[in-house]
C-alpha distance (Angstrom), angle and dihedral (degrees) to the residues before:
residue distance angle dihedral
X1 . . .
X2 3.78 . .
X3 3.82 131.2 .
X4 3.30 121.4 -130.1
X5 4.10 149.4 -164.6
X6 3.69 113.5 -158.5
X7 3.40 115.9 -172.4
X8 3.91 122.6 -139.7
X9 3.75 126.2 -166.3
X10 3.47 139.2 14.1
X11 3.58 146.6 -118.0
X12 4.14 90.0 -116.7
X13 4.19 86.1 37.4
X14 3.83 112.2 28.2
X15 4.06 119.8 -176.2
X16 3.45 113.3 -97.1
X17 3.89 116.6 -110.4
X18 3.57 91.5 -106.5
X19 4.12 120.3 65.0
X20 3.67 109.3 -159.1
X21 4.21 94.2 -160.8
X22 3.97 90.2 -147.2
X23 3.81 85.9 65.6
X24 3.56 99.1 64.9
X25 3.84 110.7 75.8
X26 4.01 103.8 121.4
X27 3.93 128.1 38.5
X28 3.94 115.4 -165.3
X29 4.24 133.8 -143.2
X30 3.76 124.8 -169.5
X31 3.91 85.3 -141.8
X32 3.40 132.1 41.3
X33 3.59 102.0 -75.6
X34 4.32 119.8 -149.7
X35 3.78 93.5 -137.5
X36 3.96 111.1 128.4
X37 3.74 139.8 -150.6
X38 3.78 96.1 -100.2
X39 4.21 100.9 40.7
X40 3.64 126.8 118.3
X41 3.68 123.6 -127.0
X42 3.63 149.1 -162.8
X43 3.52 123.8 -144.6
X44 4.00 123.0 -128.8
X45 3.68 131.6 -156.1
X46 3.57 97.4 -152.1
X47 3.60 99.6 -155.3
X48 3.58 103.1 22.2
X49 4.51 80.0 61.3
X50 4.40 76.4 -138.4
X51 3.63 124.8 126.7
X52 4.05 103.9 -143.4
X53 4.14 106.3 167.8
X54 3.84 143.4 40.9
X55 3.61 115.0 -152.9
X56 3.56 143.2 178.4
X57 4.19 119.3 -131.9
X58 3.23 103.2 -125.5
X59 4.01 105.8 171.1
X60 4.17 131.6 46.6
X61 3.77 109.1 -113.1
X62 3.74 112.9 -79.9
X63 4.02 124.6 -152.0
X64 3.56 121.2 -138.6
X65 3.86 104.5 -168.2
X66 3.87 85.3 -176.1
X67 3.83 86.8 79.1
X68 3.65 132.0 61.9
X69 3.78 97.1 -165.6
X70 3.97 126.0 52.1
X71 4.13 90.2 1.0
X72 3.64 90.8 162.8
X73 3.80 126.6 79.0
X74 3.28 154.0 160.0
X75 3.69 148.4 -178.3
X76 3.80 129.2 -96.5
X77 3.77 137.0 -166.9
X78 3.72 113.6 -165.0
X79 3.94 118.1 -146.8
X80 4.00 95.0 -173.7
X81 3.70 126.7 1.3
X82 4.13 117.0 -178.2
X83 4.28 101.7 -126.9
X84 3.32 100.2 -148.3
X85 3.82 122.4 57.0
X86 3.72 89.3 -158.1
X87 3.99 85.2 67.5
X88 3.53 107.2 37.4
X89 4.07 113.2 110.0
X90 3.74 122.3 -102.3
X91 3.84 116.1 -92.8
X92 4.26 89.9 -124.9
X93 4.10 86.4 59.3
X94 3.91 86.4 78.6
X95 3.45 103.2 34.9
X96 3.79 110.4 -91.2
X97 3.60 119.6 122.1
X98 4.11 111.5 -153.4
X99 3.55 98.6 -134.8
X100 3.66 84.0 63.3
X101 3.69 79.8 71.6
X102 3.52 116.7 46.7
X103 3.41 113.5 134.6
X104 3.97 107.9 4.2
X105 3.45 129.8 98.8
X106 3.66 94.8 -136.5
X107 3.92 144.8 1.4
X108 3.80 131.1 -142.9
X109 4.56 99.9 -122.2
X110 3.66 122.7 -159.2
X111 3.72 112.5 -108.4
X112 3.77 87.8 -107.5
X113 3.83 92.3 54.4
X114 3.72 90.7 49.4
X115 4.10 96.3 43.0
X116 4.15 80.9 52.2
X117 3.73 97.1 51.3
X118 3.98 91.5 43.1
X119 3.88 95.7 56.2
X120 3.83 86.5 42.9
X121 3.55 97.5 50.5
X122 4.36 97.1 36.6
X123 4.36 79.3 54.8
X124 3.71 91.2 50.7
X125 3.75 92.1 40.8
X126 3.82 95.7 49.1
């Protein structure tokens, strides 16, 4: 199993301060990303520089050659996801520094990073 930081939202397109859970059932790369059925992830609010969600990865990437932007996805199955934005810990409180992420649409996390962010984010979510 591999850890994961997917990262949600964009300086053009931000999240919206509130997460509605139900929403969140695909994430999308521009490249082929090496996230597997079977990882763990956390979910970042790009913008906000929170992390709001564990999930599980629940499909293989998928290509779409239809589109030219964000071909590659694959499905998602959060466990815990922080509703409010305005509540959901900093990404630095586990460990993981945003400039580490400029420009990609995830990052692979140590299994300590990931542990930290999922007690933060299940404390913030409770």
């Amino acid at each position: 199993m591999t850890y994961w930081l997917l990262v949600r939202g964009r300086g053009e397109k931000p999240l919206d301060r509130y997460i509605d859970a139900r929403q969140i059932r695909t994430q999308g790369s521009t490249k082929r990303p090496s996230v597997q059925r079977g990882d763990r992830a956390i979910l970042y609010a790009a913008v906000w520089q929170a992390i709001f969600g564990v999930s599980d990865v629940i499909g293989d990437p998928e290509n779409d050659p239809s589109r030219s932007r964000w071909a590659w996805s694959y499905g998602l199955r959060p466990i815990v996801v922080v509703a409010d934005l305005n509540g959901a810990p900093p990404v630095e409180a586990a460990g993981i520094f945003p400039q580490s992420l400029w420009r990609h649409s995830h990052i692979r996390l140590t299994e300590k990073q990931f542990e930290s962010a999922r007690k933060l984010i299940e404390a913030a979510a409770k």
